[in-house]
C-alpha positions in Angstrom: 0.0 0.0 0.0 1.5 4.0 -0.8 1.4 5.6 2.3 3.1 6.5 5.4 3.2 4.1 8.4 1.6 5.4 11.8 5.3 5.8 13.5 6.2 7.9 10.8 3.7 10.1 10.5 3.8 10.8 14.5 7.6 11.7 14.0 6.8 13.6 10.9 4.2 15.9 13.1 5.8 15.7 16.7 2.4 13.8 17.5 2.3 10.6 19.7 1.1 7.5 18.1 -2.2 7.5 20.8 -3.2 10.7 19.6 -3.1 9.8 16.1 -5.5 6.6 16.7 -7.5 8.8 18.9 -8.1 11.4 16.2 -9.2 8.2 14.3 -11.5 7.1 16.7 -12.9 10.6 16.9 -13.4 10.1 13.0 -11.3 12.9 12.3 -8.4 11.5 10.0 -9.0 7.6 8.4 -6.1 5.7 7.8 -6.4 2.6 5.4 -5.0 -0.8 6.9 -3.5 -3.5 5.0 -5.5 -6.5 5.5 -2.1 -8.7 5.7 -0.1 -6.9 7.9 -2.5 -4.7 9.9 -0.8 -2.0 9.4 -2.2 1.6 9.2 -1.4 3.6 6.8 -2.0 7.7 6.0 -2.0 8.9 2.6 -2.3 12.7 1.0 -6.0 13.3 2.3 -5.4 12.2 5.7 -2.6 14.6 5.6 -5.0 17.2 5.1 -7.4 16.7 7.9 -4.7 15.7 9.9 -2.8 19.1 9.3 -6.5 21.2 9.9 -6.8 19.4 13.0 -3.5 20.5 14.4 -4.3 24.0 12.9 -7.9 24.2 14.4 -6.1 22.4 18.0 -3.6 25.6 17.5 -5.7 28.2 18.3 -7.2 26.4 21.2 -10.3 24.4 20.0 -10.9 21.4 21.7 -10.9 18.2 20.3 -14.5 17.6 20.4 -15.1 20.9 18.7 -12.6 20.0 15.9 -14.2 16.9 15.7 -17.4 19.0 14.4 -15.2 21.6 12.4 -13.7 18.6 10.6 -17.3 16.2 9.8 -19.8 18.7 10.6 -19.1 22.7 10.5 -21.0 24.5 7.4 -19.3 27.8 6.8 -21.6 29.4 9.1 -20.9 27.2 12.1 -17.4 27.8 11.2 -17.6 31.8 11.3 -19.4 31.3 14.7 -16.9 29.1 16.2 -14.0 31.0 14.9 -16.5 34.6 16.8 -16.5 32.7 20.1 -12.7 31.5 20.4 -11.9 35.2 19.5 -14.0 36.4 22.5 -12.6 33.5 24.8 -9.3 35.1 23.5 -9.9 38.4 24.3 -11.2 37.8 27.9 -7.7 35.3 28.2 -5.5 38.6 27.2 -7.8 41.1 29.9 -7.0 38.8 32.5 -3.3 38.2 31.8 -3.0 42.3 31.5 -4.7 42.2 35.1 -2.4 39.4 36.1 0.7 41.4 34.9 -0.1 44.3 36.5 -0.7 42.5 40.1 2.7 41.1 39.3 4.3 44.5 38.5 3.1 45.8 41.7 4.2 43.8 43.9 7.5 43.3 42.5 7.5 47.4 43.0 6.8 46.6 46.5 9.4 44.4 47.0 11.8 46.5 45.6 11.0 49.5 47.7 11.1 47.3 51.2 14.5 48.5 51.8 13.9 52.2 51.6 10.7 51.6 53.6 11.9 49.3 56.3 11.6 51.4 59.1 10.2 54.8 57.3 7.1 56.7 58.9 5.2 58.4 56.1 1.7 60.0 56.8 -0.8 58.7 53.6 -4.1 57.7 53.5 -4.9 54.1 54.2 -6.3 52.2 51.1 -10.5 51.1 51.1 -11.0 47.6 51.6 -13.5 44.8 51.6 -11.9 42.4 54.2 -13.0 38.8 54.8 -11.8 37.2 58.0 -10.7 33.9 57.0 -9.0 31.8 60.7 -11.8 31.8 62.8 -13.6 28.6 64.0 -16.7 31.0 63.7 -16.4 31.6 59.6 -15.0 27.6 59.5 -17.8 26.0 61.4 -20.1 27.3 59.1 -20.7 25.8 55.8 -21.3 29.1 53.8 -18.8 30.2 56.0 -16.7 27.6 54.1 -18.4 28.7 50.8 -17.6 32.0 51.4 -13.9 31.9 52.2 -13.6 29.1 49.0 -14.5 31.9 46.6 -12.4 34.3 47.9 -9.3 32.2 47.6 -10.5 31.4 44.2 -9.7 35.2 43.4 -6.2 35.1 44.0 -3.8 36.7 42.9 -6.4 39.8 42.9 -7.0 39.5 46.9 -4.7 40.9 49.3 -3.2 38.5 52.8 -4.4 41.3 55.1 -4.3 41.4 59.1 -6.7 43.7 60.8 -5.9 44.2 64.7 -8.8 44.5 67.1 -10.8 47.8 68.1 -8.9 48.8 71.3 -9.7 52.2 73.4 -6.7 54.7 72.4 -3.9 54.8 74.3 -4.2 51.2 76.2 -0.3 49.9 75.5 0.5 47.6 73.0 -1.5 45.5 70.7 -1.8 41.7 71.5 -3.9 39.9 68.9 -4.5 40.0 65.3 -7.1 38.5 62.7 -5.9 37.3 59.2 -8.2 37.2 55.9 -8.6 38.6 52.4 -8.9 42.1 51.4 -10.2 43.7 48.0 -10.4 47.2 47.0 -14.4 47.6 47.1 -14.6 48.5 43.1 -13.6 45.2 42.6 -16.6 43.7 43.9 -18.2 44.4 41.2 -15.3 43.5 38.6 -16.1 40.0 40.0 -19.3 40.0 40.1 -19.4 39.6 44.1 -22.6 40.9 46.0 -21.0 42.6 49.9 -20.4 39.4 51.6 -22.6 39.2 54.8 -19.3 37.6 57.1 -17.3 40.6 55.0 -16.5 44.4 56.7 -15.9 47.2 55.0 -12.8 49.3 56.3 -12.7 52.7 54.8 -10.1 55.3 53.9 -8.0 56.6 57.0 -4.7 59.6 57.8 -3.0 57.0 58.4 1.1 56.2 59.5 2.5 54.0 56.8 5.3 51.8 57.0 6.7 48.3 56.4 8.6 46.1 59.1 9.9 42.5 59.1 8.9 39.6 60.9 10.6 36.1 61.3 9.5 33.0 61.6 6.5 31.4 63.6 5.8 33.6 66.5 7.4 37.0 66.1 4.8 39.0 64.2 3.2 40.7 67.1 6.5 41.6 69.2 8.0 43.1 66.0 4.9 44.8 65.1 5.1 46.5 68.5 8.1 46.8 68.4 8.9 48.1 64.7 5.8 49.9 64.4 3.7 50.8 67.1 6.3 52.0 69.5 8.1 54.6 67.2 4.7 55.9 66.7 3.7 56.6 70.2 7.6 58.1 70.3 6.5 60.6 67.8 3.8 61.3 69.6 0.7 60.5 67.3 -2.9 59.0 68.9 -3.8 55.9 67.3 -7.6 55.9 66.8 -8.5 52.9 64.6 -7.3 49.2 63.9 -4.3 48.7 62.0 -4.7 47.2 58.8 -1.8 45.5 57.0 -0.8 43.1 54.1 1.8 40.8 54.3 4.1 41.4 51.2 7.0 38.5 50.9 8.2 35.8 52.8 11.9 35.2 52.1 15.1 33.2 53.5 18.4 34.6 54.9 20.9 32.7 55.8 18.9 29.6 56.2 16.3 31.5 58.5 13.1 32.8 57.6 11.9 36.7 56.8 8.5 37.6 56.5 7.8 41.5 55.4 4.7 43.0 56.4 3.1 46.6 55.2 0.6 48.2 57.4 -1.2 51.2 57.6 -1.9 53.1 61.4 -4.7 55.4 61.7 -3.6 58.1 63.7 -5.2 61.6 64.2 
């Protein structure tokens, strides 16, 4: 028989010899066998389809889809098909563009942690939506569960933030802390998310901004106090709301661990 054995074609295309005898079971390329040796065999019109199919699989269309495009697809089917990958497309690019930005900024961060370290500036705190996220409270509770589920499913577009408790001003240091997921409120709606009723909404505060570093398990409240809150009081400012913070990397030195924290002090 003229043709090209199953082996060769697979090396010819940088396809595995499964997928080639799947695309014949999916009826998409139909090889003729040789009734004495068994062998398959692909001649110039299997080429063709063969060669659509890896064009079609190119741009993304799924194998079941090609399938159609190959046995079924009139040239209307074909336009609408091709209309409906492009908007897939589209949406793919918007949300690598968000992605890369998320990435820029935080690699800004990072790069400004050593000129921050240890810097007070006054700025406004950013809005947030904040979730509390390590509570048996929000846990025990399936659409507590629910809840915290879809906001992990938002990463990288949430924020790691800490909030500390509501304390009367002036009463020493801080002693506790509550971890979660933040989003600027605008971006509720950019995922279609309703105010979450476990959710709080921290607004805009004058605020003393700074970043400070943290090791390993069990020093993030004594350096917070002690990096943060105390050189504030030094300067004399009134704290009058919760800090609010994110955590920004967490990083080896010399076989220990760093952690780098920026937070936000409401002062008046």
């Amino acid at each position: 028989m003229q043709g090209y054995k199953i082996g060769e074609v697979a090396h010819m295309f940088g396809l595995p010899n499964d997928t080639l005898r799947y695309y014949e079971s999916r009826g998409i390329i139909a090889p003729k066998r040789d009734k004495e040796s068994g062998y398959r065999y692909y001649d110039a019109w299997d080429m063709n389809f063969l060669l659509d199919s890896m064009w079609y699989r190119s741009y993304g269309f799924s194998l079941s889809e090609v399938e159609q495009m190959i046995n079924k697809d009139n040239l209307e089917e074909f336009e609408n098909r091709y209309r409906q990958r492009e908007i897939e497309m589209l949406r793919t690019i918007d949300e690598y563009q968000r992605k890369l930005r998320r990435l820029a900024l935080y690699r800004r961060k990072m790069r400004m942690i050593p000129q921050q370290l240890g810097q007070f500036d006054i700025e406004n705190s950013p809005a947030m939506v904040w979730q509390r996220q390590r509570t048996k409270e929000v846990l025990e509770k399936g659409e507590g569960v629910d809840i915290i589920r879809r906001w992990a499913e938002l990463m990288p577009y949430v924020d790691h933030t800490f909030v500390m408790p509501e304390k009367k001003p002036g009463q020493g240091e801080f002693n506790e802390y509550c971890w979660g997921f933040s989003l600027p409120p605008e971006d509720l709606k950019l995922f279609a998310m309703e105010m979450p009723p476990t959710a709080e909404y921290i607004p805009s505060f004058k605020s003393v901004h700074t970043v400070f570093c943290a090791g390993g398990e069990g020093t993030f409240m004594d350096s917070f106090n002690d990096q943060v809150i105390a050189p504030i009081k030094e300067k004399g400012y009134r704290i009058i709301n919760p800090p609010v913070g994110h955590l920004l990397v967490r990083i080896h030195e010399a076989g220990k661990m760093k952690r780098y924290f920026e937070v936000w002090v409401p002062i008046e």
